[in-house]
N, C-alpha and C positions, 0 to 999 in steps of 0.2 A: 179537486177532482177525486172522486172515488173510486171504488176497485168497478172494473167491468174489461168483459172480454171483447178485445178490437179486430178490426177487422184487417188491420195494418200489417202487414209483411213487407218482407225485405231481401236483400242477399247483398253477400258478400262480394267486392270485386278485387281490383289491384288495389294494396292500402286505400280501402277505404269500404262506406257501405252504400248498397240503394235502399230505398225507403220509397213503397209505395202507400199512398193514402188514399182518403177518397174521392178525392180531387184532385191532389197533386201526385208527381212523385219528385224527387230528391235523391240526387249524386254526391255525396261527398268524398273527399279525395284527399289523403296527407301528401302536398307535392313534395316534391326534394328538398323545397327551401324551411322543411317544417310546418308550414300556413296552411290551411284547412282551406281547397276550393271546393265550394257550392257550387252544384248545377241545377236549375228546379225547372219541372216542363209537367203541361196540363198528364192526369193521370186518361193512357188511352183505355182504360177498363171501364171507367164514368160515362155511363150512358144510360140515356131513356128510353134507348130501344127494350120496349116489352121479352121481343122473340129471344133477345140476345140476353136474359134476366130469367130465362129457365130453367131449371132444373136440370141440371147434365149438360145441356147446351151451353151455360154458361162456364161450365165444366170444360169442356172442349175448348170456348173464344182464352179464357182465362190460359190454357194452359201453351198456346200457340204463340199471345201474347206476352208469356213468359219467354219464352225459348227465344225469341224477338229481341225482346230490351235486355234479356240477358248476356246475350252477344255486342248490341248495342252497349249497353254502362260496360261490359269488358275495353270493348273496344276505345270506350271518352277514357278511361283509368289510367288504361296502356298508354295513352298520347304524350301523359304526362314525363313518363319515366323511355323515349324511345331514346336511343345513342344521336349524338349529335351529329356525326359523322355517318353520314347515309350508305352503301356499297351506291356505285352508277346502278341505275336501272335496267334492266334487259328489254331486249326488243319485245318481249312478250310484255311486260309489265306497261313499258309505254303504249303500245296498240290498245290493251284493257282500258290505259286511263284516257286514252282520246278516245277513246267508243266511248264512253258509258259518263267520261266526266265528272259534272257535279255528283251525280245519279253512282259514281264508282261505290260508296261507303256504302248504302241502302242494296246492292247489288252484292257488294262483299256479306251482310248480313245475312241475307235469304239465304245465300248461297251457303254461307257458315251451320247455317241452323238446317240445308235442306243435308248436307255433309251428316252433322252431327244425330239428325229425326234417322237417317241410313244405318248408319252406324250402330246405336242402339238397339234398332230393329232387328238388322242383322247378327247381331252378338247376343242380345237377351231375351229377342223373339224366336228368330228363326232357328238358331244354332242348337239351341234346346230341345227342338220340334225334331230336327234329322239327327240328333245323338238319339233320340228316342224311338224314332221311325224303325231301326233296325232290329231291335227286342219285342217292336208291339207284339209281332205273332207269339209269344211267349207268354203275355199278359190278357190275362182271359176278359178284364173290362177295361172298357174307353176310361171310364172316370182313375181307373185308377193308374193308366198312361198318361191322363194327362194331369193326375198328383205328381208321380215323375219326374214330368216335364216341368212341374212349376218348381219343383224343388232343385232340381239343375239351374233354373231359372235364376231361382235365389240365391244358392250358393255362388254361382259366377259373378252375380250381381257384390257380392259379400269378398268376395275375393278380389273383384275391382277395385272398390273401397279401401282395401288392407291398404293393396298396393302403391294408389293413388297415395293414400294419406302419408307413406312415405317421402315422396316428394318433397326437399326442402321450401320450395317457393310456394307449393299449392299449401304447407300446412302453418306459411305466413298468412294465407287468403282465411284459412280453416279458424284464425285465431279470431281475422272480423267475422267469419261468422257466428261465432261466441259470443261477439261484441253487439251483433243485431241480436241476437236471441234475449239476452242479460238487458241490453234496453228494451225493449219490447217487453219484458216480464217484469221491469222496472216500472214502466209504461201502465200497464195493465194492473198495478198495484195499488193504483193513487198513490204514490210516491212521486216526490221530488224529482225531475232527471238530473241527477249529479252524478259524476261518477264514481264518489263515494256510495250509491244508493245503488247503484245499476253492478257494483263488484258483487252485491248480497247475492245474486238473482243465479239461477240455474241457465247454463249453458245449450239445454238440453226443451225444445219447444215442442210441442203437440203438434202444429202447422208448420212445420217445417219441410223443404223441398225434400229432401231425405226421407220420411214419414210416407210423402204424395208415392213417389217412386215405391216405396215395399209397396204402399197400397197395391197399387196399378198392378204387382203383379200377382198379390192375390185375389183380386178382382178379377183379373185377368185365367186366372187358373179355375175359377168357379164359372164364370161365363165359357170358356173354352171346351168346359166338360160335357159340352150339350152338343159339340161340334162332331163327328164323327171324324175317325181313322182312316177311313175305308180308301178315301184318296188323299192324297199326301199335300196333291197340287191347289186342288179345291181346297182342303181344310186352309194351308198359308196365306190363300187368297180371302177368304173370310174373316179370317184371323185378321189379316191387315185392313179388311174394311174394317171391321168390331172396335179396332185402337181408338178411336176417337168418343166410341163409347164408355170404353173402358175407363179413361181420363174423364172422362167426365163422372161416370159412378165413381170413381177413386177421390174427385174433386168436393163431392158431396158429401163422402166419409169424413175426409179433412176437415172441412167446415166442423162436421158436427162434431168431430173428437176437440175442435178448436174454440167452440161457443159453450160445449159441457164438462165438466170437469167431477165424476164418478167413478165408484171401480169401475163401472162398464168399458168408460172411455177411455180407462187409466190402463184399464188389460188390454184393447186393440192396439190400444199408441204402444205399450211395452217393448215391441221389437223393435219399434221405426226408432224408439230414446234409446236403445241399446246401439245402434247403428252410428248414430249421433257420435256416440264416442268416438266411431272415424271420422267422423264431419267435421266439426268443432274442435276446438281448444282452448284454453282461457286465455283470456286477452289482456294486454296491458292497461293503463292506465290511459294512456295516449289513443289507441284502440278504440278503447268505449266514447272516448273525446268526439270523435270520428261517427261513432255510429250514432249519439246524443243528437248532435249537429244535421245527420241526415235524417234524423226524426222528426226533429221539432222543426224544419224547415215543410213541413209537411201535415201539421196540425193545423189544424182551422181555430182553435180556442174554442169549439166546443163540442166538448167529450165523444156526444149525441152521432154527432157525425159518420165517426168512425166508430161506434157499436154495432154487435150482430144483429 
């Protein structure tokens, strides 16, 4: 196989990595007993829907459906590693699982991600918008309140990240995501996948979920600036319709910093690789084992496939 750039991504979960392809995707998982579990299910981004294959639009389905299987592959990871020794149930917990039943796990998902899409919103959207609401009459232009605004933006964003990567357990997850990154640039090398061949490789990816997020919110600070000040209520309500947009223009930048490889591409991507550094960690040997494993259960045997 020779060098070419794929279109294959990944993440990081509980010991272990996901790996989507262009057909498949793949779970794998270090259980406790040391054995490498596989899990492999049709890839739900594979489709011939034309509309769903547009520009931006695909932007949008792609980024919904991350937020999706990412709570999903969290959730098969965790199963592996829960205590054997359950607490009793609460009456609320039992009423949940007899309503919803089979249906509880797909209801915990949504429900996980509709929590988490809140969340975000409210801390990296909105929060930035009323710290800045009170100075506007100060600031003689829109554009340059809502530079401000994107630079609070970022910073809180960036200060998340410190914090996060603190964590003992999340900067065990932060070492597979080194481990997807280093195969995947392994991957992309025409190189062998061993994991002598995948230690060579940078930590640090172009297409990385890290990367997507700065985009979004410079994207997000260049599209906003067209937005008027004048109502506070309106502009948030706009704003929150725009997001869908936004991710999708952010999703198309991705790509293209991820199929070219230039100064041009090599200066936009600079912050989102700088950021990396909280994300990531270097991974053991065992690590890349894990994420090799979630790759190649995911290749079709021809390169073609998975190219931009």
């Amino acid at each position: 196989m020779g060098k070419h750039k794929t279109s294959i991504g990944g993440q990081a979960v509980i010991e272990g990595v996901m790996m989507r392809g262009s057909k498949q995707m793949a779970v794998a998982v270090r259980i406790p007993d040391g054995l490498i579990e596989i899990k492999k299910d049709p890839n739900p981004a594979f489709t011939n829907n034309w509309f769903l294959k547009l520009p931006v639009i695909r932007g949008c389905v792609a980024f919904f459906q991350s937020l999706v299987l990412g709570v999903k592959t969290l959730m098969y990871s965790a199963s592996f590693f829960e205590l054997e020794t359950q607490k009793e149930k609460t009456k609320f917990e039992s009423f949940i699982e007899n309503k919803f039943g089979n249906k509880l796990t797909d209801v915990m998902v949504y429900f996980s991600v509709l929590i988490a899409v809140a969340f975000s919103i409210g801390i990296f959207f909105l929060l930035p918008t009323f710290v800045v609401s009170p100075i506007k009459q100060f600031i003689k232009y829109d554009a340059a309140a809502t530079l401000i605004e994107g630079l609070i933006r970022i910073l809180i964003f960036v200060i998340y990240l410190f914090f996060v990567s603190k964590i003992k357990d999340i900067q065990r997850v932060y070492e597979y995501h080194g481990a997807e990154h280093k195969t995947i640039f392994c991957y992309e090398s025409g190189e062998e996948l061993t994991v002598e061949n995948a230690k060579k490789f940078s930590r640090l990816h172009p297409r990385c979920g890290t990367n997507f997020l700065l985009v979004i919110m410079v994207v997000s600070m260049v599209l906003f600036s067209f937005i008027s000040w004048n109502n506070p209520v309106i502009r948030v309500v706009i704003r929150l319709a725009l997001l869908p947009v936004v991710a999708g223009i952010a999703y198309e930048i991705i790509k293209f910093m991820g199929r070219y490889q230039n100064k041009f591409t090599n200066t936009i991507s600079y912050p989102g690789m700088l950021l990396q550094k909280l994300t990531t960690r270097e991974p053991d040997e065992l690590q890349l084992e894990v994420a090799i494993t979630a790759l190649e259960a995911v290749l079709t045997g021809n390169p073609e496939d998975d190219k931009w």
